[in-house]
Every structure is written in C-alpha cells, then in structure tokens.
C-alpha positions in Angstrom: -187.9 -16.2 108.3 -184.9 -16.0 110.7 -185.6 -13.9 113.9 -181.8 -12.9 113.9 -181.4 -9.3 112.9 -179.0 -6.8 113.6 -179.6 -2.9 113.8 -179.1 -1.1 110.6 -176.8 1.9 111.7 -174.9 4.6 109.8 -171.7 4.0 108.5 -170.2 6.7 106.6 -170.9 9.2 104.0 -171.3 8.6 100.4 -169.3 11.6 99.1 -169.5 10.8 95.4 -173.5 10.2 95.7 -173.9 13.7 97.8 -174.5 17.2 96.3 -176.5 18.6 93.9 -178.1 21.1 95.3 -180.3 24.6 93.9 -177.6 26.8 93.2 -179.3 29.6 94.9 -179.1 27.7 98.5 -176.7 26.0 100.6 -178.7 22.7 101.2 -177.2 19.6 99.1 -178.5 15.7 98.9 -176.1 14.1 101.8 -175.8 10.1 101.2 -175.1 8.2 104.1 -174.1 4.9 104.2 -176.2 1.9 106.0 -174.5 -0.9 107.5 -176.5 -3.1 105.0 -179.4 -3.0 102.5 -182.9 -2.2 104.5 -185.4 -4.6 103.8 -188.6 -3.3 102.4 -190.8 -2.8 105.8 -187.8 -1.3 107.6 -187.3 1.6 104.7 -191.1 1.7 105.0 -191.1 2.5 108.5 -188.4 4.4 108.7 -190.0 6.6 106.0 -193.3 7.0 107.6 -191.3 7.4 110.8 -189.2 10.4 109.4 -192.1 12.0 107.9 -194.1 12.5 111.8 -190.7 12.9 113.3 -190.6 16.4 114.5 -187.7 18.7 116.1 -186.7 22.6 115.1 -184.3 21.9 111.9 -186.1 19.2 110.6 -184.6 18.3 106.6 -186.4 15.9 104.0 -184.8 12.7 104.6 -185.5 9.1 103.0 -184.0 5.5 103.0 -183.7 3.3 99.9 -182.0 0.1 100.0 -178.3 0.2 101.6 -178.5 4.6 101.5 -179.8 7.5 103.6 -180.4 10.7 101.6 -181.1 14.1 103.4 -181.4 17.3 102.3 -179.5 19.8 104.1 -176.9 21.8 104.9 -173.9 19.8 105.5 -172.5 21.8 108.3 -175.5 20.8 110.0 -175.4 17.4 109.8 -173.4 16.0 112.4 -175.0 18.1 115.3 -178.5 18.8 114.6 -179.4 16.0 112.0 -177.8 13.1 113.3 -179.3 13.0 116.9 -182.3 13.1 115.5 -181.6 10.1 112.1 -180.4 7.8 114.9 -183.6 8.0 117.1 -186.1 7.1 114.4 -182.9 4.4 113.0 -183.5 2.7 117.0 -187.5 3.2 116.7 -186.8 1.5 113.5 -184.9 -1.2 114.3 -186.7 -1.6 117.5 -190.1 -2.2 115.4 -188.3 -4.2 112.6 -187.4 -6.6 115.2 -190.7 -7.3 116.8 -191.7 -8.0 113.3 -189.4 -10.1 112.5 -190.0 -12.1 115.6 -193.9 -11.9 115.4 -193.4 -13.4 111.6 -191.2 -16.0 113.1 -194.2 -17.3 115.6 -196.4 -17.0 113.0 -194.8 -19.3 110.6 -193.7 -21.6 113.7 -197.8 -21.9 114.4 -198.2 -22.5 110.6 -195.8 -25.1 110.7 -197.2 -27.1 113.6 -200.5 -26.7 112.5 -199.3 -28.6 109.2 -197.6 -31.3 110.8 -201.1 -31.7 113.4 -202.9 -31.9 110.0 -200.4 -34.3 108.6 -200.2 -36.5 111.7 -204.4 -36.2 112.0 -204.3 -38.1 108.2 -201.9 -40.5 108.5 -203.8 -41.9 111.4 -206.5 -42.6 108.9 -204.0 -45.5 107.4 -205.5 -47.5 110.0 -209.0 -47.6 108.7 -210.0 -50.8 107.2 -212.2 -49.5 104.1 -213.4 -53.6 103.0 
C-alpha cells in the first residue's frame, strides 16, 4: 500500500444525477462531484462521520464511490451545507491518511519480518547434516 494520498474534495455538481424530490417539498437529491472515487474505509468514515456530525440545518447526506448525495434544499447548499460537508471531508481525509500510513508500517514490519525469517533459514545452509 502506497502512503501517498491526496484529499478527496468537492468538485462540482452533478446536475443530471440531482433531483427527484417528494413533490409536496422543496428538498431534492443534490450530486456532487468528488475529485476521485473514495476508497471503501474513506466512504465508511465519512458516513459514520456525517451521521454524528451535528449543526442546526443538518440534511441526509452519504458518499458512494466518486459521488456526494444530499438531501436538501438547493438554495441551501452553498451556505449552510457546504461548510459543514467540507469539515467532516478534512476529518476524513485527515483519518484516511493516518490509515493509510499506519497500513504502510504495518506491511513495512511484515516485510522485514520475512526477510529476518528468510535470512534466519538460509543460514541453516551451513549445517553439515553427514
């Protein structure tokens, strides 16, 4: 696993994937646009994230691969939504990257631990067995 990662941000609006809202009220699906496809533990956290986020005009919201769907009313997006989508996007990115750097020492310990292990046995070559 590489420990190079850059932070997932907001890009744009998927106009054609937003709408559909209850007829009877003003708040639509709004698509927006990641600057890549979230890996899985990212849209996991970000998820989880969104869900004890807290602040007065709180809307649904969820990430799924390269997409971030919330519900509400469009209007309201840019001022009270969007503060508040990029803070738990830098919590997220924050966390993803201390993951990605703890699996990175992990596999680095793995790795040298296979080599002492390899190195440990070919010592044994040296063993006269007759």
């Amino acid at each position: 696993m590489t420990n190079e990662f850059e932070d997932i941000r907001i890009t744009g609006v998927d106009e054609s994937a937003s709408g559909g809202g209850d007829e009877n009220s003003a708040l639509v699906d709004v698509v927006l646009t990641l600057s890549e496809s979230t890996p899985s533990e990212w849209a996991t956290y970000f998820n989880q994230r969104w869900e004890q986020h807290i602040y007065m005009m709180k809307r649904r919201a969820r990430v799924a691969g390269s997409r971030l769907t919330i519900h509400c009313v469009p209007n309201e997006l840019e001022k009270d939504h969007l503060p508040e989508l990029r803070k738990v996007m830098e919590e997220t990115n924050d966390r993803y990257r201390r993951h990605v750097a703890t699996q990175a020492r992990e596999e680095r310990a793995r790795a040298e631990r296979e080599q002492a292990q390899k190195d440990e046995i070919k010592k044994l070559k040296g063993i006269k067995f007759d």
